[in-house]
N, C-alpha and C positions, 0 to 999 in steps of 0.2 A: 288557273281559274280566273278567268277576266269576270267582276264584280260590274252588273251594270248601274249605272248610277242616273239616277232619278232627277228629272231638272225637277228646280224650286221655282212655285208662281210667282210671279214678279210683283213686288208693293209698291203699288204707284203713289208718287208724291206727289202733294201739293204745293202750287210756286211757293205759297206764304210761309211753309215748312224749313225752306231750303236756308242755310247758315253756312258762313265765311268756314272754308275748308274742307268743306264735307265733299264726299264724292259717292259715286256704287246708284246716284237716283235714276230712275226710273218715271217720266212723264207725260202724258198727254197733254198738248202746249196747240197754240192759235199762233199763228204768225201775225203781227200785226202791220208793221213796214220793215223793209230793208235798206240798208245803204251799205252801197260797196266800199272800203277801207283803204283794199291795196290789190294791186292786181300787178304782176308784173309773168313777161313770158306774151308769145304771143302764139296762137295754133299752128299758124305758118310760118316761123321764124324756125332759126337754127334750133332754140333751146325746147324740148318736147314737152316738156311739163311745165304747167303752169303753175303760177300760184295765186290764190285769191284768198282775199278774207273780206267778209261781209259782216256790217251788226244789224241783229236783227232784232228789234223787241218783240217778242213772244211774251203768252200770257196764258193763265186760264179763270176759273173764277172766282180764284181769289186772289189773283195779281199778277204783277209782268215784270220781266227782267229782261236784259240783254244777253243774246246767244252771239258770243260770237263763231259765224260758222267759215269755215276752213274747206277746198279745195271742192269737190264734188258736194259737199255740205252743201254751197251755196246755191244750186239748181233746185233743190227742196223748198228755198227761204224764200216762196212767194205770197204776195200778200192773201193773208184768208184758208192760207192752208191749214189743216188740222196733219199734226206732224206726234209721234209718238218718239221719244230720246230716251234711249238705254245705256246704263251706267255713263250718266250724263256726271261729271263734277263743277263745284264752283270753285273759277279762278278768281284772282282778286288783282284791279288794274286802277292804278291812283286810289288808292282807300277803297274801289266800290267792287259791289260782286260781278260777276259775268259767268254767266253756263256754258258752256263748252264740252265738246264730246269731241274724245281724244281715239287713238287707233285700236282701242278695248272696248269701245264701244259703236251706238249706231245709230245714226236717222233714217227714221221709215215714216212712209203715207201712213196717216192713220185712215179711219172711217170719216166722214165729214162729220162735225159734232153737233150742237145745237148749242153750247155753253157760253154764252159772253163773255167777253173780255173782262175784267174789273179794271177799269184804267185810271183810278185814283189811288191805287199800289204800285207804287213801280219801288221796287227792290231795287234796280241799279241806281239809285236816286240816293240811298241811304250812305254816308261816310262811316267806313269802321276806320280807328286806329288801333294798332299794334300797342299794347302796353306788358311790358316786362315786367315780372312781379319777384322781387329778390327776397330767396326767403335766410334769415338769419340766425 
């Protein structure tokens, strides 16, 4: 007897929400600029696949962080796009966060939104450090 199983509606987070480590979110995000990182590989060279990473500050309205996007990710990362990220997680690069959506997750067009940016939040802007707490 195969059991059919019920998807669960997806809880959308907000950027302001998001904490060092956490992963499984779920967003509706604004692109706000790109800059390409690394690209190596070329279409017409020997080697078939490329690789590229792009950062991109995304936001919504209640703040921004840096996406950084990965491989086919970075055709989505134009400016002004309204971009929907499922089980998006945050990575952490020199002390700060970065969102990033690994091969368990996804980038899609959203709808075009009406929502402004909040661009006096920027979450990748914030330094966490790692502190170890030894219990005796």
């Amino acid at each position: 007897m195969a059991e059919s199983k019920t998807l669960r509606k997806p809880i959308f987070t907000k950027v302001d929400q998001l904490r060092p480590g956490t992963s499984g979110h779920t967003l509706t995000i604004k692109v706000v600029n790109t800059k390409m990182v690394f690209q190596k590989g070329r279409p017409d060279g020997p080697q078939v696949r490329q690789i590229r990473i792009a950062e991109s500050l995304v936001g919504d309205e209640t703040g921004m962080i840096i996406f950084t996007a990965r491989n086919e990710q970075v055709d989505f990362m134009k400016e002004g796009a309204t971009l929907t990220l499922r089980n998006a997680k945050i990575d952490m690069f020199k002390g700060s966060m970065r969102l990033a959506v690994d091969k368990w997750g996804r980038v899609e067009v959203a709808e075009p939104d009406s929502f402004k940016v909040k661009e006096d939040n920027n979450l990748s802007l914030i330094e966490y450090e790692l502190i170890n707490i030894v219990e005796e």
